[in-house]
C-alpha positions as CSV (number, residue, x, y, z in Angstrom):
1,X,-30.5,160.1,-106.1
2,X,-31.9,157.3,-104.3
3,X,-33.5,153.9,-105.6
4,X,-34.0,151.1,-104.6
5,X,-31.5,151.1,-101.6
6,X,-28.9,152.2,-104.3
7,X,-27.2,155.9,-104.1
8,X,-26.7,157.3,-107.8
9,X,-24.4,160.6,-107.5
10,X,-24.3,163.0,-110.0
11,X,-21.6,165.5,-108.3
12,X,-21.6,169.0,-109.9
13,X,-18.7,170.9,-108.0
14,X,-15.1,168.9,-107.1
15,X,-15.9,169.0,-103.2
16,X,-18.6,166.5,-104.4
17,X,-16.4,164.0,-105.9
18,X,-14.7,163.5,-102.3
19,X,-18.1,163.2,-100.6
20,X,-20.0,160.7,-103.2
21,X,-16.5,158.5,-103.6
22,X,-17.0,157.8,-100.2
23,X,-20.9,157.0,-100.3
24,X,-22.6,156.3,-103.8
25,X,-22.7,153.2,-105.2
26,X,-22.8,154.8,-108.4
27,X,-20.8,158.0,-109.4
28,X,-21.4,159.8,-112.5
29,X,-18.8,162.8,-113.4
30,X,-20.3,164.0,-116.2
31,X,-18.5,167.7,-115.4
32,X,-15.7,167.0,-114.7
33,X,-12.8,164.4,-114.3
34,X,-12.1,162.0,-111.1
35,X,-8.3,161.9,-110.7
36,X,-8.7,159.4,-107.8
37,X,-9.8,156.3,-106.6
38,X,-13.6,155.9,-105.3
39,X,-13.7,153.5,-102.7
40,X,-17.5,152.8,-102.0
41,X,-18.6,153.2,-105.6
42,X,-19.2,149.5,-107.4
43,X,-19.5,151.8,-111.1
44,X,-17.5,154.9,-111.8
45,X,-18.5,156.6,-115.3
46,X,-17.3,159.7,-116.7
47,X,-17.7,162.0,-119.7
48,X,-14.3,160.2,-121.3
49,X,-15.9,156.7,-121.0
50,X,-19.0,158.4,-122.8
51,X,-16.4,159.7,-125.3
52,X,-14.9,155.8,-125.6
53,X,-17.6,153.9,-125.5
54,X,-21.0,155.6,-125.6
55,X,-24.0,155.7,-123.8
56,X,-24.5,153.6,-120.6
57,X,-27.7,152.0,-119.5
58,X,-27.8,151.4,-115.8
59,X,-29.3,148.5,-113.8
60,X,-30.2,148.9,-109.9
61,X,-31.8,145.4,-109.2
62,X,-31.7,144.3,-105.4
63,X,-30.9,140.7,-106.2
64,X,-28.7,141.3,-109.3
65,X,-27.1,144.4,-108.1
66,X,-25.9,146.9,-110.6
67,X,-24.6,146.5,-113.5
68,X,-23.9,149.2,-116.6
69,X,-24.0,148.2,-120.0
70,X,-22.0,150.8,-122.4
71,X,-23.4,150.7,-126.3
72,X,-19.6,149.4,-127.5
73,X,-20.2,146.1,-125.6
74,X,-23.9,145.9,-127.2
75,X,-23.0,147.8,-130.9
76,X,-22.3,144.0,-132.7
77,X,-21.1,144.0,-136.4
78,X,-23.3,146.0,-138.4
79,X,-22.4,147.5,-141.8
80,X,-23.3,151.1,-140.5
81,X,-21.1,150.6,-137.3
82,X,-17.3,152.2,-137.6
83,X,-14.9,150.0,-136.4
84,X,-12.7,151.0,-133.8
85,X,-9.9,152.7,-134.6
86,X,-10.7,153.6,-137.8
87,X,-12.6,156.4,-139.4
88,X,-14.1,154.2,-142.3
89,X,-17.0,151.7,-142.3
90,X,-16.5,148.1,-142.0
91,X,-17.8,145.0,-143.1
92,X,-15.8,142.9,-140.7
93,X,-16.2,144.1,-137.8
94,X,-13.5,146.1,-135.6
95,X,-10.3,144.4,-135.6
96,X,-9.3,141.6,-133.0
97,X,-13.2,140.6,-133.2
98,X,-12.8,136.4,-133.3
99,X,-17.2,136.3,-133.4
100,X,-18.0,134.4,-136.3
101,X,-21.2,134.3,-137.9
């Protein structure tokens, strides 16, 4: 996938992974796991970093670059939020977060 002179892969069989390492900008494993470094690829997500941290939004911006934003980084301390870690709800926040309010 093409945009904006950026190259999104979305491999679907292993001999992919090789290929797109060596030519996206963006790889996106969602079948299956990359065992290996990817040399041309600025953002490497797959389905465990889904798993860790949730959905991703992706940028492609010619004067910014790219840049992918995961919901854990964006979630904030809400009530309804779990924190991480733990399988309850939490008031405060998940542990080791210093924001104050």
């Amino acid at each position: 996938w093409r945009y904006g002179g950026f190259v999104v892969a979305l491999p679907k069989r292993p001999g992919a992974i090789t290929e797109d390492c060596r030519t996206a900008d963006v790889v996106i494993a969602m079948q299956m796991p990359i065992r290996y470094r990817c040399p041309a690829a600025r953002i490497v997500i797959v389905r465990f970093d889904l798993r860790r941290v949730g959905a991703h939004a992706l940028y492609l911006d010619r004067e910014r670059g790219i840049q992918a934003i995961h919901v854990a980084a964006t979630r904030g301390r809400r009530p309804w939020v779990l924190a991480k870690g733990h399988g309850e709800l939490s008031q405060e926040g998940a542990p080791g977060d210093r924001r104050t309010e």
